[in-house]
PDB file with one MODEL, atoms N, CA, C and O in Angstrom:
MODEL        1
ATOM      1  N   UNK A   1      17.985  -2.092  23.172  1.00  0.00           N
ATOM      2  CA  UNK A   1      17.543  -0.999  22.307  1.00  0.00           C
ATOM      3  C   UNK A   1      17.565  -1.437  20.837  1.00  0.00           C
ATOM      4  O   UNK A   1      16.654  -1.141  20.063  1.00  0.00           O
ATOM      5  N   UNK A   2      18.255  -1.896  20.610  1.00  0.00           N
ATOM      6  CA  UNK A   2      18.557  -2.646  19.040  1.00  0.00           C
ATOM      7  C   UNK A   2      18.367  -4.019  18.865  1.00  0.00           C
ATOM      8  O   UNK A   2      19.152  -4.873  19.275  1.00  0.00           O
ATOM      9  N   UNK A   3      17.366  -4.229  18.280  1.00  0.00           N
ATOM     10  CA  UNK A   3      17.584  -5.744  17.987  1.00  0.00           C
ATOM     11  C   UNK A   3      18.774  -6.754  17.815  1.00  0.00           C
ATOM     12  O   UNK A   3      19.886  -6.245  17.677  1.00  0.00           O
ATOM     13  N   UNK A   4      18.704  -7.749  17.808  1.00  0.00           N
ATOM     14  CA  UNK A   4      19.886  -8.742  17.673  1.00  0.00           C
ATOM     15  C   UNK A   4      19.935  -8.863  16.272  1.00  0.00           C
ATOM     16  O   UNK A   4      18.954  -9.230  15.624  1.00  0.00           O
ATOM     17  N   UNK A   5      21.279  -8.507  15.645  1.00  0.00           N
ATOM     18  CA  UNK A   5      21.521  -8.297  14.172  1.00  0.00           C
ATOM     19  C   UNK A   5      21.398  -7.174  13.831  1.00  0.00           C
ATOM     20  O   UNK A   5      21.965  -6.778  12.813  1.00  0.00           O
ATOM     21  N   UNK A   6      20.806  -6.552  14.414  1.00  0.00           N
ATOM     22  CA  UNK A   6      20.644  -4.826  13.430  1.00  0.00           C
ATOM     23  C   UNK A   6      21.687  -3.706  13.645  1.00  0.00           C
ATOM     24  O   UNK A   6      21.803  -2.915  14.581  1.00  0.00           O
ATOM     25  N   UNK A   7      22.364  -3.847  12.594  1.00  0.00           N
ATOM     26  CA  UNK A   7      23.138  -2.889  13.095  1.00  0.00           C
ATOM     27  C   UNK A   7      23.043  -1.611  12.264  1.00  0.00           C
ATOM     28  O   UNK A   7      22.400  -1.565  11.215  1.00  0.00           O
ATOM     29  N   UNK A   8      23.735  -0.538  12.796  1.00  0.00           N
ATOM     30  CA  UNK A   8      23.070   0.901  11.914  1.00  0.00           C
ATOM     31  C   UNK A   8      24.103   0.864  10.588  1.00  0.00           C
ATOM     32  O   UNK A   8      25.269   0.479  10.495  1.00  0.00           O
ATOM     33  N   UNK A   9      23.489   1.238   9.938  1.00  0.00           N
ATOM     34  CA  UNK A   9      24.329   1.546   8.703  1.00  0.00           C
ATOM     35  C   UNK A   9      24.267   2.760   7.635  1.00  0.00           C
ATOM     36  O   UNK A   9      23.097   3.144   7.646  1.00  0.00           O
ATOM     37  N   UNK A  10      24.885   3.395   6.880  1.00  0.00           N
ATOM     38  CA  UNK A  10      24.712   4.701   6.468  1.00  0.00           C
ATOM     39  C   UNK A  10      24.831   4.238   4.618  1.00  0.00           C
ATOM     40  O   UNK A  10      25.683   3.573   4.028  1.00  0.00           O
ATOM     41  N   UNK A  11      23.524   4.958   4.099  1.00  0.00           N
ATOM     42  CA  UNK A  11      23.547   4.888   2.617  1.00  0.00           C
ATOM     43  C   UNK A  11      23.133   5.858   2.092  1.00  0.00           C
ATOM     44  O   UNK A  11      22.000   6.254   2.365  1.00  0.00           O
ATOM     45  N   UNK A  12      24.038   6.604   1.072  1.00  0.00           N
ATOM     46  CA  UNK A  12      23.183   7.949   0.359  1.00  0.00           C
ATOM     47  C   UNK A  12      22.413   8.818   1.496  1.00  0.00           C
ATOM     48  O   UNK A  12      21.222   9.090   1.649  1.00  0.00           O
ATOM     49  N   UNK A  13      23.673   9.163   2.285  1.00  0.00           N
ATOM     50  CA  UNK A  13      23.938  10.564   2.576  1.00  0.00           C
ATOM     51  C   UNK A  13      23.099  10.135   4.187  1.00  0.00           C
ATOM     52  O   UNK A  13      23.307  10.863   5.158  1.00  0.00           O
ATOM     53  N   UNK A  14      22.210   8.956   4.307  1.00  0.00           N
ATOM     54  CA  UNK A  14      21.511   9.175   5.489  1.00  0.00           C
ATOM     55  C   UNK A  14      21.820   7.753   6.764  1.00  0.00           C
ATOM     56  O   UNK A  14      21.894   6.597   6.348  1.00  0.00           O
ATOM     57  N   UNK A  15      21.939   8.006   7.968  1.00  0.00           N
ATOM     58  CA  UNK A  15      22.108   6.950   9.024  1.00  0.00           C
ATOM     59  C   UNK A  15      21.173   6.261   9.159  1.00  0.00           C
ATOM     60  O   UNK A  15      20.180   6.955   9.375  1.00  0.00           O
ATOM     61  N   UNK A  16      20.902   4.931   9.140  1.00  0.00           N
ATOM     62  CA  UNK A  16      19.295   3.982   9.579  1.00  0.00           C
ATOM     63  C   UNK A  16      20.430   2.768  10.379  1.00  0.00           C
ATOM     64  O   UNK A  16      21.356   1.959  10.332  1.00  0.00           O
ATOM     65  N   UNK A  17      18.963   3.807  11.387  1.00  0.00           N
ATOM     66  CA  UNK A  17      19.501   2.860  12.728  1.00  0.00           C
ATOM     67  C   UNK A  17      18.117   2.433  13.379  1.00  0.00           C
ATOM     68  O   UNK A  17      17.174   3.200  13.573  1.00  0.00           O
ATOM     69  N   UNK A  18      18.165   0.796  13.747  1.00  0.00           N
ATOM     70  CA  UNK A  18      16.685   0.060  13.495  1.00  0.00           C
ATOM     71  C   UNK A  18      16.683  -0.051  15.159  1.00  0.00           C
ATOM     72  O   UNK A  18      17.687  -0.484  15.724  1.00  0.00           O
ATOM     73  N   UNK A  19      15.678   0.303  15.808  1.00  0.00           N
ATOM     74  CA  UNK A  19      15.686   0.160  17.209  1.00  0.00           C
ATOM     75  C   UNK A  19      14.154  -1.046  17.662  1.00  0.00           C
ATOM     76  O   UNK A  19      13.310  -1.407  16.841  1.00  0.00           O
ATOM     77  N   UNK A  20      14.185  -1.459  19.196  1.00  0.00           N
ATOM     78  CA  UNK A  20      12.911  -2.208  19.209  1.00  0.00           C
ATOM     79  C   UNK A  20      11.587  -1.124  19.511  1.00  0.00           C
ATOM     80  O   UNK A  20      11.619  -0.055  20.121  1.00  0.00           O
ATOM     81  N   UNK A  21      10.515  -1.756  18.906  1.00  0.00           N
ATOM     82  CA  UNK A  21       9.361  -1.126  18.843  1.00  0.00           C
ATOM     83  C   UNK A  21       9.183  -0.603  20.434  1.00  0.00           C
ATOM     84  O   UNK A  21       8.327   0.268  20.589  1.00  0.00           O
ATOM     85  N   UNK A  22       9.660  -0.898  21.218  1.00  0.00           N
ATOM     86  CA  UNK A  22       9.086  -0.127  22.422  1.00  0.00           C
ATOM     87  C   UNK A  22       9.525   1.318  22.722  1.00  0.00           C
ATOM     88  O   UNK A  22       9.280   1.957  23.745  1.00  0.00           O
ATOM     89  N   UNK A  23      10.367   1.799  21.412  1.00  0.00           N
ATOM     90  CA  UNK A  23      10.655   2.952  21.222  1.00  0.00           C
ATOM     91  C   UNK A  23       9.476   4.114  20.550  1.00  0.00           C
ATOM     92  O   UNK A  23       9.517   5.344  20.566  1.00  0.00           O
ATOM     93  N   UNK A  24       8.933   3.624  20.246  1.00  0.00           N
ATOM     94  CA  UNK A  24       7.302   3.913  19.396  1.00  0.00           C
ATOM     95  C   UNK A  24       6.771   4.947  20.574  1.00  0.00           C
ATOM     96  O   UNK A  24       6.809   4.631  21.763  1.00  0.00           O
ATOM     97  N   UNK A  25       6.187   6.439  20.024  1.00  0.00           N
ATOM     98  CA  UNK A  25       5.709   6.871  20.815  1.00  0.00           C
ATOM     99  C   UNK A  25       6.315   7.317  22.619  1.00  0.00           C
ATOM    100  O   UNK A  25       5.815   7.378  23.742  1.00  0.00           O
ATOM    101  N   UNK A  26       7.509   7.519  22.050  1.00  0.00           N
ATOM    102  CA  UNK A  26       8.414   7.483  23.639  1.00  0.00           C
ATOM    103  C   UNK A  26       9.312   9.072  22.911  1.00  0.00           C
ATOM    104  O   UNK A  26       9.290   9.529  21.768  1.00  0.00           O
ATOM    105  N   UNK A  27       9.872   9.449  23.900  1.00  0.00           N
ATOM    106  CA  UNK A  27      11.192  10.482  23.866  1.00  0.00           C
ATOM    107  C   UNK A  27      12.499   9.808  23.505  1.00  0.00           C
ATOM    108  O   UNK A  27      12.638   8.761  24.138  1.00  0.00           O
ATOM    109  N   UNK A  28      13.179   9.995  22.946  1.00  0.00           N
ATOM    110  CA  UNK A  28      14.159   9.770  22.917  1.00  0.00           C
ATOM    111  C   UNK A  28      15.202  10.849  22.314  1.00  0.00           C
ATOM    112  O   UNK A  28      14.977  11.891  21.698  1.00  0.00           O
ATOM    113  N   UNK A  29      16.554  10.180  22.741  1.00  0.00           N
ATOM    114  CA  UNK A  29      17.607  11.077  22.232  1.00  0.00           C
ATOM    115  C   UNK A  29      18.676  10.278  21.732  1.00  0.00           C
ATOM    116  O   UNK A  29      19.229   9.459  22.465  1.00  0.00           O
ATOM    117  N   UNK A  30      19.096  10.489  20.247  1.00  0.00           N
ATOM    118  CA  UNK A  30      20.200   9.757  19.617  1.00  0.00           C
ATOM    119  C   UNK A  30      21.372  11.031  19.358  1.00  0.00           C
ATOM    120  O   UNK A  30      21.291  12.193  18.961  1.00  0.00           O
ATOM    121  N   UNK A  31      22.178  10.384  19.685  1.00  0.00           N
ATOM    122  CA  UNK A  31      23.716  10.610  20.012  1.00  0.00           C
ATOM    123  C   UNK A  31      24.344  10.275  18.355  1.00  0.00           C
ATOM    124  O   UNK A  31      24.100   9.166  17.879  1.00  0.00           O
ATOM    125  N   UNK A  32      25.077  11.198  17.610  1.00  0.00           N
ATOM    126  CA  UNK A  32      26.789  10.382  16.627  1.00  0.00           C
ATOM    127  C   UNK A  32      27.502  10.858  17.368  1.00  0.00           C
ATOM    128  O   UNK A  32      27.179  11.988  17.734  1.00  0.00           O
ATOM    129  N   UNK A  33      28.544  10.380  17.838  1.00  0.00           N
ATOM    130  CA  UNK A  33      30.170  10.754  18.353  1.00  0.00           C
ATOM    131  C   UNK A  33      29.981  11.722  19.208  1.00  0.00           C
ATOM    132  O   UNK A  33      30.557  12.801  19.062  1.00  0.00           O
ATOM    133  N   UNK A  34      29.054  11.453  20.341  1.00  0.00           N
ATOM    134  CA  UNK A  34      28.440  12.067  21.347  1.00  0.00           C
ATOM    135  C   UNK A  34      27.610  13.438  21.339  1.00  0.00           C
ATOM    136  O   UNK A  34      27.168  14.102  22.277  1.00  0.00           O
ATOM    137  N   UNK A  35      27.539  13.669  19.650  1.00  0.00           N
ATOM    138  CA  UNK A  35      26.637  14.825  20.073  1.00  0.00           C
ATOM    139  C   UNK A  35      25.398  14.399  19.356  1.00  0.00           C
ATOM    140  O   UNK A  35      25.366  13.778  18.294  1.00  0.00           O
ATOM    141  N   UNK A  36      24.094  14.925  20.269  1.00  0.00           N
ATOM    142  CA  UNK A  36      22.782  14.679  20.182  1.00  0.00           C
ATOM    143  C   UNK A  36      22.579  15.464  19.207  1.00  0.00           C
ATOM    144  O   UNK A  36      23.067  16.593  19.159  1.00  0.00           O
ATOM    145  N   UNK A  37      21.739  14.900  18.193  1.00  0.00           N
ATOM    146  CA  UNK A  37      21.311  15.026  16.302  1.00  0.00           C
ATOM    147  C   UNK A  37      19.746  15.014  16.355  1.00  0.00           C
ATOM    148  O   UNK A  37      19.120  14.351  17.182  1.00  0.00           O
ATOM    149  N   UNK A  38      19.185  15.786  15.424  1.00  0.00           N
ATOM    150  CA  UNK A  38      17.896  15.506  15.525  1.00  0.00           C
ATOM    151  C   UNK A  38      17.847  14.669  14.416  1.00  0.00           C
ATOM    152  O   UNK A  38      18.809  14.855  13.672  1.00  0.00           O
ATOM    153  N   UNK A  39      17.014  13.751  14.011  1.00  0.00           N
ATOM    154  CA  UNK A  39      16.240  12.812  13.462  1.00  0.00           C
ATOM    155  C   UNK A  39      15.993  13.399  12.474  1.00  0.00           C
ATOM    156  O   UNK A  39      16.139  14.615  12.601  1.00  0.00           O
ATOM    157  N   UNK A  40      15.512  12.907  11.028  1.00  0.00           N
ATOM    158  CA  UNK A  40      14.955  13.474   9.772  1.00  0.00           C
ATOM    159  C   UNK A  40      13.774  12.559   9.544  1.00  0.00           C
ATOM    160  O   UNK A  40      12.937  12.744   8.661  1.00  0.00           O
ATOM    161  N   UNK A  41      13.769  11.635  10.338  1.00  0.00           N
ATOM    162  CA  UNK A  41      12.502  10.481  10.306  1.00  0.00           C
ATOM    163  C   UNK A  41      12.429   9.829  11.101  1.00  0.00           C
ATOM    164  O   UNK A  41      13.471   9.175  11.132  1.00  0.00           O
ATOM    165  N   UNK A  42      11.472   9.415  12.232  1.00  0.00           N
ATOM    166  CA  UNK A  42      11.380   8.061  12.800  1.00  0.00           C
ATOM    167  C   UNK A  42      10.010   7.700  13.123  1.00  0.00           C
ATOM    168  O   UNK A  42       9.076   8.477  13.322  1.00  0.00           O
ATOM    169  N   UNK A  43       9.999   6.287  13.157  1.00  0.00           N
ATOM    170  CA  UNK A  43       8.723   6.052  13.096  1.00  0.00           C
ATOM    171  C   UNK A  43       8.731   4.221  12.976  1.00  0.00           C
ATOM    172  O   UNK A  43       9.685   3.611  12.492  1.00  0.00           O
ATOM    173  N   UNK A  44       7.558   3.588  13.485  1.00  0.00           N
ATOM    174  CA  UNK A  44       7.433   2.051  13.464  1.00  0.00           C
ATOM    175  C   UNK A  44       6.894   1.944  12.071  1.00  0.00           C
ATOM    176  O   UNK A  44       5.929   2.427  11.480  1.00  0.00           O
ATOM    177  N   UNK A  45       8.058   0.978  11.710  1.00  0.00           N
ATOM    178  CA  UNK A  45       7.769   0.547  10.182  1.00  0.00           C
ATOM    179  C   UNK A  45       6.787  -0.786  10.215  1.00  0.00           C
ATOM    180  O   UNK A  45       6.391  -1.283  11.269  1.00  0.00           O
ATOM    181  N   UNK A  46       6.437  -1.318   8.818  1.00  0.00           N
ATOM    182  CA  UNK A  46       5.544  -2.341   8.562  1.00  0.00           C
ATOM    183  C   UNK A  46       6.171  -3.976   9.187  1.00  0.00           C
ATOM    184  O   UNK A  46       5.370  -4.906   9.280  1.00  0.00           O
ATOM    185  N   UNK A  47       7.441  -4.143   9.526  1.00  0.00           N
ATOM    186  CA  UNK A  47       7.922  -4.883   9.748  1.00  0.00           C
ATOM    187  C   UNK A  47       7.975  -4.983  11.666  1.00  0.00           C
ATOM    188  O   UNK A  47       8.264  -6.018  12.266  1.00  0.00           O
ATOM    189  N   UNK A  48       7.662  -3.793  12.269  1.00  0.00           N
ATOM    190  CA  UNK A  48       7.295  -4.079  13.482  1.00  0.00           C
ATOM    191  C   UNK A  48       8.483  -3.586  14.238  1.00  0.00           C
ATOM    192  O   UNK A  48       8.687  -3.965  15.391  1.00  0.00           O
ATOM    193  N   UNK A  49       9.470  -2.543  13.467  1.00  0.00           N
ATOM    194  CA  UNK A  49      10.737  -2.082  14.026  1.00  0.00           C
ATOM    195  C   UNK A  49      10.603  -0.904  14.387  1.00  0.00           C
ATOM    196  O   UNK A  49       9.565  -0.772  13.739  1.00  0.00           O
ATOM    197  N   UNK A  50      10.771   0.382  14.993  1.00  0.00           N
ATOM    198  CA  UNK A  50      11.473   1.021  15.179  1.00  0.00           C
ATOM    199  C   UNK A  50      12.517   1.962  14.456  1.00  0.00           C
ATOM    200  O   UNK A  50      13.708   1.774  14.702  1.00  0.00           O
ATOM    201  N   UNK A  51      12.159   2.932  13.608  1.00  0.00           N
ATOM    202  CA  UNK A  51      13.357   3.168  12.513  1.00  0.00           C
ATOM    203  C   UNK A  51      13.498   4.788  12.521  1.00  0.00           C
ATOM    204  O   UNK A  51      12.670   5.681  12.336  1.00  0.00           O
ATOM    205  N   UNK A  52      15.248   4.800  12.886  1.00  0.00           N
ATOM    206  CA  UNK A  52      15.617   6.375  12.633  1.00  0.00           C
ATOM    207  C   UNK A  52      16.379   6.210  11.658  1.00  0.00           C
ATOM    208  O   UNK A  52      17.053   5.284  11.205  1.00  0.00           O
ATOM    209  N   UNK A  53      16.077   7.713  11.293  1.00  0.00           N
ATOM    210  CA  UNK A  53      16.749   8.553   9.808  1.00  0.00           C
ATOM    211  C   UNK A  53      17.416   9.590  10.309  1.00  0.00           C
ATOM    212  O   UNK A  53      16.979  10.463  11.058  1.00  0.00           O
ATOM    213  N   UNK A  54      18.912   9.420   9.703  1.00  0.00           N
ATOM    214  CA  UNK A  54      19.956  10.682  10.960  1.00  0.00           C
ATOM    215  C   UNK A  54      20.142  11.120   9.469  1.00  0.00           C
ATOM    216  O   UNK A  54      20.094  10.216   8.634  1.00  0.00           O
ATOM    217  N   UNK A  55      20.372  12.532   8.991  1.00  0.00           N
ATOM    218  CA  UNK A  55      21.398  13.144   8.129  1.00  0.00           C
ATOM    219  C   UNK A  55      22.734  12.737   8.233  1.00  0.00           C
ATOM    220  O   UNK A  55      23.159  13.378   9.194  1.00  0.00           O
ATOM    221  N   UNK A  56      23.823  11.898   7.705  1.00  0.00           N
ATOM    222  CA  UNK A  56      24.888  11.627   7.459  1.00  0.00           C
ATOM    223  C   UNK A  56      25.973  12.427   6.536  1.00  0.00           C
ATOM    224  O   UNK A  56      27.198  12.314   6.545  1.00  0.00           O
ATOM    225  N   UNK A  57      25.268  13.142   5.856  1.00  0.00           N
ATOM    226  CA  UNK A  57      26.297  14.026   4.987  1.00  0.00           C
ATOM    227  C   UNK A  57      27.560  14.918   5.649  1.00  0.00           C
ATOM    228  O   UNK A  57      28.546  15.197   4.967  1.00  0.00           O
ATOM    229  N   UNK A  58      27.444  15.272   6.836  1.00  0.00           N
ATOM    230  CA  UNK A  58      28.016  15.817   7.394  1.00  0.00           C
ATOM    231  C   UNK A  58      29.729  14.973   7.876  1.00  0.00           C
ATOM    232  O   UNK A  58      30.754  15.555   8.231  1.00  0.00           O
ATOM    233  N   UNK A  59      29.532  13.655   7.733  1.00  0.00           N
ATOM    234  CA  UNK A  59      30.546  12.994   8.595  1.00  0.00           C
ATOM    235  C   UNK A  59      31.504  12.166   7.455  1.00  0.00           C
ATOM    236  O   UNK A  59      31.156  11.655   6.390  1.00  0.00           O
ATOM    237  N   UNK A  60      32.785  12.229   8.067  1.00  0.00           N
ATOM    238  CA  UNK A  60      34.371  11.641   7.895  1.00  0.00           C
ATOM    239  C   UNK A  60      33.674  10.461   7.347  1.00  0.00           C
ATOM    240  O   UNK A  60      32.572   9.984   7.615  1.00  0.00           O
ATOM    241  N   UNK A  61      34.399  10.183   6.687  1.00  0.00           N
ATOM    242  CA  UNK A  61      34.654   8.302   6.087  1.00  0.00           C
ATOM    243  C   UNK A  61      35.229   7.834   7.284  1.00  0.00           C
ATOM    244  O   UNK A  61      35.951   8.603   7.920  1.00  0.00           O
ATOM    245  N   UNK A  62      35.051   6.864   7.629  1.00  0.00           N
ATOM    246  CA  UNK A  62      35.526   6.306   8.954  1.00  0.00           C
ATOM    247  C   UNK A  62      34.624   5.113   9.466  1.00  0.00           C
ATOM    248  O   UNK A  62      34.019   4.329   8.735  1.00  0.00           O
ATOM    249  N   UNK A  63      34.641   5.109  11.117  1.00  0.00           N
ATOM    250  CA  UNK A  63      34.083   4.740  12.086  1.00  0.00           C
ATOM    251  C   UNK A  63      33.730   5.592  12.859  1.00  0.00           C
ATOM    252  O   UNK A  63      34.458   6.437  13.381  1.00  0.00           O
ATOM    253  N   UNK A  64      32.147   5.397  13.059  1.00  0.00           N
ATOM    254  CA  UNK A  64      31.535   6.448  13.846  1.00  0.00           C
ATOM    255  C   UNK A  64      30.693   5.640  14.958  1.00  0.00           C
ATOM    256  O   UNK A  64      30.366   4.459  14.846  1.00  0.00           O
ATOM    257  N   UNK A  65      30.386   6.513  16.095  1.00  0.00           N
ATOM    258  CA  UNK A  65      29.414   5.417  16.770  1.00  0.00           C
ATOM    259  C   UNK A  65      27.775   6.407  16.629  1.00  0.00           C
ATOM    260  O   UNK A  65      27.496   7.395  15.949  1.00  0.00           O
ATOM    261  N   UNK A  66      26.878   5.507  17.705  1.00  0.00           N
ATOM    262  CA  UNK A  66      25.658   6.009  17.395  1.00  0.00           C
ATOM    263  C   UNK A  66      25.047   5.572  18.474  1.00  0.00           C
ATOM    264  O   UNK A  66      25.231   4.380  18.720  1.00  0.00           O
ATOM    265  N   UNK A  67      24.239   6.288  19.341  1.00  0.00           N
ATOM    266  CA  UNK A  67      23.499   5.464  21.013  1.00  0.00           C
ATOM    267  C   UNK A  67      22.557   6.286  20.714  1.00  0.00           C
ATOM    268  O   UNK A  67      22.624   7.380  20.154  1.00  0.00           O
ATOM    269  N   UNK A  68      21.493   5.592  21.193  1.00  0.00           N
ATOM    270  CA  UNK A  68      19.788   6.105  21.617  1.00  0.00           C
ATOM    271  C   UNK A  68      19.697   5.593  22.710  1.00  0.00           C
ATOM    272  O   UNK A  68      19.945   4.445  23.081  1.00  0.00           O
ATOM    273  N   UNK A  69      19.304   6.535  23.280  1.00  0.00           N
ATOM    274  CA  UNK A  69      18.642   6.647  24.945  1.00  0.00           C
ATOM    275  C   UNK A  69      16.896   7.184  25.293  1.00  0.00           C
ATOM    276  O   UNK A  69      16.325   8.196  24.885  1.00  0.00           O
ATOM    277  N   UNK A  70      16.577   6.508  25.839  1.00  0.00           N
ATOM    278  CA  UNK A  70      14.615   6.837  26.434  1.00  0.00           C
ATOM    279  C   UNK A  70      14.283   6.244  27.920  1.00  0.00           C
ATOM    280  O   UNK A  70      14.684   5.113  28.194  1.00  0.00           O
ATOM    281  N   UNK A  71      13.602   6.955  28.813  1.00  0.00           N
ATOM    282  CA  UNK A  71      13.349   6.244  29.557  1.00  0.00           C
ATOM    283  C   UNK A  71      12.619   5.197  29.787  1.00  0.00           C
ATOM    284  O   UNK A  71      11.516   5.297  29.251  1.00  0.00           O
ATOM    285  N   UNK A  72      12.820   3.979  30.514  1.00  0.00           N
ATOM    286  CA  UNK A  72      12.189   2.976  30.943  1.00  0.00           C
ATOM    287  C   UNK A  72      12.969   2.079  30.196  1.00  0.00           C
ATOM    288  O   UNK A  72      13.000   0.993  30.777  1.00  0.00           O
ATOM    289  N   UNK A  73      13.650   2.078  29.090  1.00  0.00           N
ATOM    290  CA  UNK A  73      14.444   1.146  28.072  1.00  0.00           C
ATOM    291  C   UNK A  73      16.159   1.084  27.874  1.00  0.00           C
ATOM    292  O   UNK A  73      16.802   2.077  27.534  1.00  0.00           O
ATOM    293  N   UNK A  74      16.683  -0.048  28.105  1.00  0.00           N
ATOM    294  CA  UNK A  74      17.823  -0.016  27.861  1.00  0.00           C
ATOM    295  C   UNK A  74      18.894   0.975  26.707  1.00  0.00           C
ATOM    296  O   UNK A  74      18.655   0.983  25.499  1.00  0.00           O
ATOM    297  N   UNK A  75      19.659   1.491  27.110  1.00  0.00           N
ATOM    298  CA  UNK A  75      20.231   2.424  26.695  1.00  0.00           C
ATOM    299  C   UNK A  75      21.270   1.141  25.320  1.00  0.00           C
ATOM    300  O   UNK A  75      21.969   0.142  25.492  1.00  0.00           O
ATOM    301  N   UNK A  76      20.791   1.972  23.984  1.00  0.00           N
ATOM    302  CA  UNK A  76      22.111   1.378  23.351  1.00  0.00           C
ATOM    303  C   UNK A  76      23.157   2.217  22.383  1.00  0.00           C
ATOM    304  O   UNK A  76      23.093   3.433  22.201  1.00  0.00           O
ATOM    305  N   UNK A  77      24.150   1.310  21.787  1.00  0.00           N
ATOM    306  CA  UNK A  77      24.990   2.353  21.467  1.00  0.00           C
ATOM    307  C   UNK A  77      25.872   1.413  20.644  1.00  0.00           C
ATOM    308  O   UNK A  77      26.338   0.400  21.166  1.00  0.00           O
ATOM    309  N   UNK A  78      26.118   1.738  19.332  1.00  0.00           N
ATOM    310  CA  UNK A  78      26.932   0.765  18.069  1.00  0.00           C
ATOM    311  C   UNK A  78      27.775   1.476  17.138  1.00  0.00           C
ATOM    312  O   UNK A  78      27.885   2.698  17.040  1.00  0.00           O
ATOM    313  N   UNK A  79      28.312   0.654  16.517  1.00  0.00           N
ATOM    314  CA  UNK A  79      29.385   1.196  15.490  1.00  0.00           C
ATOM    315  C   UNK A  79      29.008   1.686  14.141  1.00  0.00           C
ATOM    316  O   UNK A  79      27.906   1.181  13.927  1.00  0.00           O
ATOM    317  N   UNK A  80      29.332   2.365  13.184  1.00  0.00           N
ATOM    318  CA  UNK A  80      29.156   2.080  11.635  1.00  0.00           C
ATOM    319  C   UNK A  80      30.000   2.425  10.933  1.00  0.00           C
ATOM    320  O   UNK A  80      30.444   3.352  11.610  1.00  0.00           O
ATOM    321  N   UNK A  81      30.673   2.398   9.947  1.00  0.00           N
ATOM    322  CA  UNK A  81      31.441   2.697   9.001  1.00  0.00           C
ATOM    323  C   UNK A  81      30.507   3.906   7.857  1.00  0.00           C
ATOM    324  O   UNK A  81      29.362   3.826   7.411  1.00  0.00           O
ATOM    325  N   UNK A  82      31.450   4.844   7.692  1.00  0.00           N
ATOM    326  CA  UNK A  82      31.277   5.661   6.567  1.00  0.00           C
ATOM    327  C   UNK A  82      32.119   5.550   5.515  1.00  0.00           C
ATOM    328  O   UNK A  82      33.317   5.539   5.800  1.00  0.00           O
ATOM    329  N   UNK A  83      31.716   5.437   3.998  1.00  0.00           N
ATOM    330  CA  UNK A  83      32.714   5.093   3.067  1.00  0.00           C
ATOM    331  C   UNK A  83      32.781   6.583   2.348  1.00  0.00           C
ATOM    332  O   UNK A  83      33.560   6.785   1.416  1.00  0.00           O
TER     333      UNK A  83
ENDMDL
END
């Protein structure tokens, strides 16, 4: 689900979490700390990725996790830090 290297990360207030393009045009459902969030953006960028925009304002400084799920595609699921 995520490329090799990409990991999600949170800046000014919002989550970007970079998934593979075969997410394009599919259903999906992304998960923070198991509860399913709607999206504020996603969409295949110029670089050929895959890219969600979660609202982050809501969450602890910490460690949080983050999984997207769709059918036909491996299910993934990663870490990020909030400062």
């Amino acid at each position: 689900m995520f490329p090799d290297g990409e990991e999600p990360w949170v800046s000014d207030g919002t989550l970007y979490v970079i998934c593979t393009p075969k997410l394009d045009g599919k259903d999906f459902v992304i998960k923070v700390d198991g509860t399913e969030v709607k999206p504020k953006d996603a969409f295949l960028n110029g670089d050929g990725v895959f890219v969600i925009w979660v609202d982050a304002t809501g969450l602890s400084a910490g460690e949080h996790k983050v999984s997207v799920t769709a059918e036909g595609i491996p299910d993934g699921e990663a870490s990020f830090t909030v400062k």
